[in-house]
C-alpha positions, 0 to 999 in steps of 0.5 A: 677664151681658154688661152685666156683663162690660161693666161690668167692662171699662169698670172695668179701662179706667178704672183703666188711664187712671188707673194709666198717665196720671197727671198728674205735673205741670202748668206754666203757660206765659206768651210772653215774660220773666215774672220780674218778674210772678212775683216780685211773685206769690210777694212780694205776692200768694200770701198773699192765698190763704193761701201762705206763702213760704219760703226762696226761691231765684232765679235758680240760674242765674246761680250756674250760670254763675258756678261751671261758665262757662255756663248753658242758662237765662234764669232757674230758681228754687226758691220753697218755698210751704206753705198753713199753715192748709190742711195744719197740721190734715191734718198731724196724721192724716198727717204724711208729707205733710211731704215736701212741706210746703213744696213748689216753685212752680218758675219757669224759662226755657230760652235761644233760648225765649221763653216762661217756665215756672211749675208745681208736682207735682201734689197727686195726685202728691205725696199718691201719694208719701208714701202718704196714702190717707185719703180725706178727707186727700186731698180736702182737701189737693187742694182747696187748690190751684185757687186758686193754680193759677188765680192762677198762670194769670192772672198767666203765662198760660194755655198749659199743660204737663203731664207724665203718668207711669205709675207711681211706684217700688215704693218712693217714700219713705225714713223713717227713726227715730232714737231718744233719751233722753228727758231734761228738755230735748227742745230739747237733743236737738233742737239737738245733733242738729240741728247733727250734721245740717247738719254731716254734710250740708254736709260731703258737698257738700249744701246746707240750701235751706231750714227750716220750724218746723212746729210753731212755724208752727202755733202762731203761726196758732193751730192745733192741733198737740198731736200733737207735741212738735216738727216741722221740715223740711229743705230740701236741694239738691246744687248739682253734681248739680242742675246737671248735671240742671235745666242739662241738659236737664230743667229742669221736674224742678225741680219736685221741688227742693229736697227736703224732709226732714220730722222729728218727734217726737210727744208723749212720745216718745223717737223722732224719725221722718225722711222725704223722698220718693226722688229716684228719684220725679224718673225716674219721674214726669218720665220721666228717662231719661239714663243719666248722669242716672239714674245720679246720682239712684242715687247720691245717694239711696244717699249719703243713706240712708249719711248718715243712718244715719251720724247714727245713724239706722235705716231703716224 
């Protein structure tokens, strides 16, 4: 009785360790500028362990400092990277994990700080947001990180930083369906709407980052990918609201920037289903508590279910 009682409480400590220090992301800390080493990294090197680079996005901060007068950054990047090969074939039994497919190899260096910061969300995490609980999705989907975890140490360096968290929201991804004739021409569909989006977002201050064909990403690496007819992600960015957070204080939730959008429509189907995973995920896990701050990751995930359903859009 009391061997089992002792092995319960060990249970209960241990899934308490694991509910409330979940690593929510590591940064990888070199002493000094490594900029030049870092894009040489994500130019040249990244591919030779399979990563793909994608819509890359350096030096936000001089853009800062161009439209606001100043910035408290030395340099902050947004560089979307997927491993094709790796994430193509789990995509097919979990297609949310478009919600981070690409996701950010964040680089940033804080003024008066001579150190450079470069991370990623951890895949635990990322697969926590979207909601995948296969187990064999999961193992193989972290599996395709330590390679680029280790590259990254040699190439900045090996001090580490990581941010733990103790639950996501009750909530953690919006996904939406969006239904369609289904007439001759799929592409007709998928352009008008397409061009409705881009219209409709760009008109409320968002900028489209970035764009990623899956499906057509899939087809050039000859990988099976006949559960869709179509699949695409969006890479969306809020130039005044990122500012007033990455320039702000909290660089490192630029981890979670620009956010992706994933959109898919399965073979046959007359429906296109959405995903991204909330900006609200940015106060939980990076423990975000300025009122401002929180206040503005409120609004904007609220503006975007409005957009979205403007486009004609339902929330699941």
């Amino acid at each position: 009785m009391l061997n089992r009682l002792l092995l319960g409480a060990a249970a209960l400590s241990l899934a308490a360790s694991m509910a409330f220090g979940a690593q929510g992301a590591k940064f990888y800390i070199g002493d000094g500028d490594k900029e030049k080493v870092y894009m040489d990294m994500v130019n040249n090197k990244i591919t030779t362990i399979g990563f793909v680079l994608s819509d890359p996005h350096e030096r936000i901060n001089d853009a800062y400092k161009t439209k606001y007068g100043g910035t408290n950054l030395d340099n902050l990047g947004f560089f979307s990277i997927t491993n094709d090969k790796a994430v193509g074939p789990l995509l097919l039994k979990e297609p949310a994990l478009g919600g981070f497919s690409p996701f950010n190899l964040h680089i940033f260096k804080k003024q008066g700080e001579d150190k450079t910061y470069v991370g990623h969300v951890s895949p635990e995490t990322m697969l926590d947001i979207v909601g995948v609980k296969d187990a064999e999705v999961r193992k193989q989907f972290i599996a395709s990180f330590p390679e680029l975890d280790k590259m990254v140490e040699k190439e900045i360096g090996s001090k580490t930083q990581t941010v733990e968290y103790k639950a996501l929201p009750a909530k953690p991804m919006m996904t939406f369906e969006v239904s369609f004739e289904r007439g001759a021409s799929l592409d007709a569909f998928i352009s008008d709407f397409q061009g409705k989006f881009e219209e409709k977002f760009e008109a409320n201050k968002y900028i489209i980052a970035g764009y990623k064909d899956i499906k057509g990403s899939m087809t050039d690496n000859n990988i099976e990918f006949g559960r869709y007819d179509a699949y695409w992600v969006y890479s969306l960015c809020h130039f005044k609201f990122s500012e007033g957070i990455f320039n702000q204080g909290r660089p490192d939730a630029g981890a979670f920037a620009p956010c992706s959008m994933y959109m898919y429509v399965e073979k046959g189907s007359n429906k296109l289903i959405v995903g991204m995973p909330r900006l609200e995920n940015w106060i939980a896990v990076m423990g975000i508590n300025d009122p401002k701050m929180v206040d503005s990751i409120h609004v904007l995930d609220k503006e975007i279910v409005g957009i979205m359903t403007e486009l004609g859009a339902k929330e699941l």
